[in-house]
N, C-alpha and C positions, 0 to 999 in steps of 0.2 A: 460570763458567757465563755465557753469553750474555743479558746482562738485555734484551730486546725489549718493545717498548712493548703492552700488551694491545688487541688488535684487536674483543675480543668485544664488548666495550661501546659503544664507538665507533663501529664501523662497520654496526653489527645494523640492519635496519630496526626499526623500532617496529611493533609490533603492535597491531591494533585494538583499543581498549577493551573492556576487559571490562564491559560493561555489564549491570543485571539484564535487561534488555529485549532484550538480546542472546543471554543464557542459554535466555530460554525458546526453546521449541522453532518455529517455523512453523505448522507445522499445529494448535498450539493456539493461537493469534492468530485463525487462520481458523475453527475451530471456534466460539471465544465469539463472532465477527463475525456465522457465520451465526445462531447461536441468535437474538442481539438483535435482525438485520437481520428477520427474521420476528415477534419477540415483540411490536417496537413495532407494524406492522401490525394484529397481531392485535387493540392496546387500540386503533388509530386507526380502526378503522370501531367501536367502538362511539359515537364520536362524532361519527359521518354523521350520526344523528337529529338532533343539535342543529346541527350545522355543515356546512356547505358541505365537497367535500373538499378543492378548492381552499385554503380557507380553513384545514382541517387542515395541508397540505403549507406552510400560511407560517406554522402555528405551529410546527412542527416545523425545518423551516428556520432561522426567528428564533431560538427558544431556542437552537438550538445553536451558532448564530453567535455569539450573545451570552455564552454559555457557554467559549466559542473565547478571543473577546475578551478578555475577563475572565481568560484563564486565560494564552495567550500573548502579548499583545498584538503581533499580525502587522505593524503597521503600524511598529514598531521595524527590522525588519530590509528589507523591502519594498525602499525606496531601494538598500541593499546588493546586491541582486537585479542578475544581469544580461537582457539583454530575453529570450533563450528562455525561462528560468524564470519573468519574468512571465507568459509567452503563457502556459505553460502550468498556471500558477495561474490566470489567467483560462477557460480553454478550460474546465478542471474545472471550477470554482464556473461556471459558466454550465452543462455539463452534470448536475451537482447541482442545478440548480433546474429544468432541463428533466426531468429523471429522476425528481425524486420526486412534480413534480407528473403529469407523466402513470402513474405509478404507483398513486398516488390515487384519478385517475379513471378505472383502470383496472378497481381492487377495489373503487367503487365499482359497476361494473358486470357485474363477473364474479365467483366464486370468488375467493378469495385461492391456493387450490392451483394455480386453470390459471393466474392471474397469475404463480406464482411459477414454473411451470413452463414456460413461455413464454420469461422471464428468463433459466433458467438454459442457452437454446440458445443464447446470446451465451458465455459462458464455454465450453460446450462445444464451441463454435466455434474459441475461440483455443487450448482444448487439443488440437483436433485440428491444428490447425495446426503445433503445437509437439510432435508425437509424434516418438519418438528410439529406444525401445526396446520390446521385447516387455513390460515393466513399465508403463510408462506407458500401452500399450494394455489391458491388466488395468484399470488403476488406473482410465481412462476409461471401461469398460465398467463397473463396481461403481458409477462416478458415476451413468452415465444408468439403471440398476435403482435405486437406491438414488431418486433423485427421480421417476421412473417411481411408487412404489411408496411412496412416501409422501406424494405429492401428491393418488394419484389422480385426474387428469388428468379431468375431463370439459369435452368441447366445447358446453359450453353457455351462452349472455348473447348481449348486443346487438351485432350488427357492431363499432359503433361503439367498444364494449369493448375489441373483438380489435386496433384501430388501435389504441387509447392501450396496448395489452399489451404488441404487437411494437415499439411508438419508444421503452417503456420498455424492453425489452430490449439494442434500439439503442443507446441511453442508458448504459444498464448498462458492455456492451461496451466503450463509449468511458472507460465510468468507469475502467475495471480498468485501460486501457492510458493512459491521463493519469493515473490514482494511480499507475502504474507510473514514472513519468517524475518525476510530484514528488517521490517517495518517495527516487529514485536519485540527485537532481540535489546530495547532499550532504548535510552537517548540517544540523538542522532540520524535519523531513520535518513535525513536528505543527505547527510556526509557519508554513507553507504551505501544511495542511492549512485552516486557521485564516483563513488569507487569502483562501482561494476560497472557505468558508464565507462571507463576506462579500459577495465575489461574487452567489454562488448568491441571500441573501440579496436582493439587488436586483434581480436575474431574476426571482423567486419572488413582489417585492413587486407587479409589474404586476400580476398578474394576482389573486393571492391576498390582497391588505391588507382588498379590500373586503367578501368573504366569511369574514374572519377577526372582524368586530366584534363577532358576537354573543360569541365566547370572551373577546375583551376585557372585557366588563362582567360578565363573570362569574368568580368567583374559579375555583371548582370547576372551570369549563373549562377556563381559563387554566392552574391547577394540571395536569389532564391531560393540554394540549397541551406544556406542559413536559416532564412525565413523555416522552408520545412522541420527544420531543426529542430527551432523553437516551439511551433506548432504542435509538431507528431509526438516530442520525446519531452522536451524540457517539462513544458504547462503540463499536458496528461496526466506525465510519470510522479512528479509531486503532488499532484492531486491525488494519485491513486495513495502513495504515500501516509497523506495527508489523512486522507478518508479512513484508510485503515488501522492508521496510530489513532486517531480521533474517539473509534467505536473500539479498541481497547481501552484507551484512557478510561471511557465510559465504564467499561466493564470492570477497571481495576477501583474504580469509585464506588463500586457497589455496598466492600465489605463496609466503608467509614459510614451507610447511614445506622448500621448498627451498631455504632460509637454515639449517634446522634447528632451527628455535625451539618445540620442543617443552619445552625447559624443563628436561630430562632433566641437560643437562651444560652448563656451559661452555666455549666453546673457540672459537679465533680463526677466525671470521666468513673466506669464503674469497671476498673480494668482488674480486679478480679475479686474472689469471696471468698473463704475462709473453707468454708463446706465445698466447692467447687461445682454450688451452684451455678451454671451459665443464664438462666433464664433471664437476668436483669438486660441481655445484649437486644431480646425483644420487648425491650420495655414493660415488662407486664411488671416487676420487681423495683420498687424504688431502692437506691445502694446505701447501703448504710456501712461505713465505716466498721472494721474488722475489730475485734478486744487487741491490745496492747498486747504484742508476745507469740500472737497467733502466727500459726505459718501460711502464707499466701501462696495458692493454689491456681496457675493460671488458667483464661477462662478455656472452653477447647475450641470454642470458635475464633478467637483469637490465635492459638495456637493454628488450627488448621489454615488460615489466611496467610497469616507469617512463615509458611514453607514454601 
């Protein structure tokens, strides 16, 4: 019997890690995102009576920066960075401190509902954009009821409200597609996150350090601008992270089922043919081994995944 060297192991691509944060599902990334992205809110204007909201949106900020810090230290991999992924660390934490502060003094001045209903025309913005099937138009229509209908939408507060409502919604917009972009630009996505946290910090600190001192001297404040911290930016922001590296992973696992890496059997890996045949990558073609001498030809679907 013909002993031939085993191709299956050798030649298999490797598969994305299994990771727990890869297991969960997407839309419950986004789920616990929104819950907290609104929860923190909710405790930050009770502390409009004692503080500035300016002055909120840089305790909130800082703690989470600092909590960032502490937790990945961003400035280890930074250098390693090549300059698009810096910009685009920069562009987010500079939108992160544009964003939360006019959010702030937004629900200072309006409803937290029509604030947050204002917002959400930026995302419904880029899902209509990104509309492909009769499903997705479902799925966008249940969206805009569903915030319709839980916000209760009234038009009512100071002009001046309705500007900081709609630059935060701006803001928002640009958030989703710059988290989109650090989130994708490889390993790492939360020591990135962590770095434009930083950023944002310094943005945030013009304006907001000097309406923040009364929390400083007080524990109690400080303790609750913390809490918001956690709340509004830390939990959300990793979530949103989380969710979007997730439904990449997914998508970069596409090309390996037509390797046949389900796992089911082993068997030699058909990584290319002689003729430059590709049809064995849809399984229709069992591989059979090339003559001795022959020149191997790679497959083009292989080829076109590998750029």
């Amino acid at each position: 019997m013909d002993a031939r060297p085993d191709l299956a192991v050798a030649d298999r691509p490797s598969s994305p890690p299994a990771t727990a944060a890869g297991r969960v599902p997407p839309p419950l990334y986004f789920v616990a995102s929104a819950v907290f992205h609104y929860l923190g809110p909710a405790f930050a204007v009770l502390l409009f009576a004692r503080v500035e909201p300016l002055g909120v949106a840089w305790l909130r900020i800082a703690s989470a920066a600092l909590i960032f810090a502490a937790w990945r230290r961003p400035w280890r991999r930074f250098p390693q960075m090549n300059a698009a992924t810096r910009w685009n660390i920069a562009g987010l934490g500079a939108v992160l401190g544009g964003m939360n502060a006019c959010f702030y003094l937004a629900i200072d001045r309006l409803p937290l509902a029509t604030v947050g209903a204002i917002e959400f025309l930026g995302p419904i913005g880029l899902a209509l954009a990104g509309l492909r099937t009769q499903r997705n138009i479902m799925a966008l229509a249940l969206v805009v009821a569903g915030v319709w209908l839980l916000t209760r939408l009234r038009l009512a507060g100071t002009p001046l409200g309705f500007v900081f409502a709609f630059a935060n919604c701006a803001l928002f917009t640009l958030y989703i597609v710059l988290g989109h972009r650090v989130a994708n630009d490889g390993g790492g996505a939360i020591d990135r996150l962590a770095a434009a946290m930083l950023v944002a910090l310094v943005v945030v600190t013009l304006v907001g350090i000097r309406p923040a001192v009364p929390a400083l001297l007080s524990l109690p404040l400080l303790a609750a601008g913390i809490g918001v911290g956690v709340t509004s930016s830390v939990i959300p922001y990793v979530c949103d992270q989380l969710a979007i590296a997730a439904g990449h992973l997914r998508h970069a696992a596409g090309p390996a089922a037509c390797h046949g890496m389900s796992g089911r059997r082993r068997r030699a890996a058909p990584a290319a043919r002689p003729d430059g045949d590709d049809r064995h990558c849809a399984g229709r073609r069992r591989h059979r081994d090339p003559p001795r001498g022959t020149a191997m030809r790679p497959c083009r679907i292989h080829a076109t995944t590998a750029r």
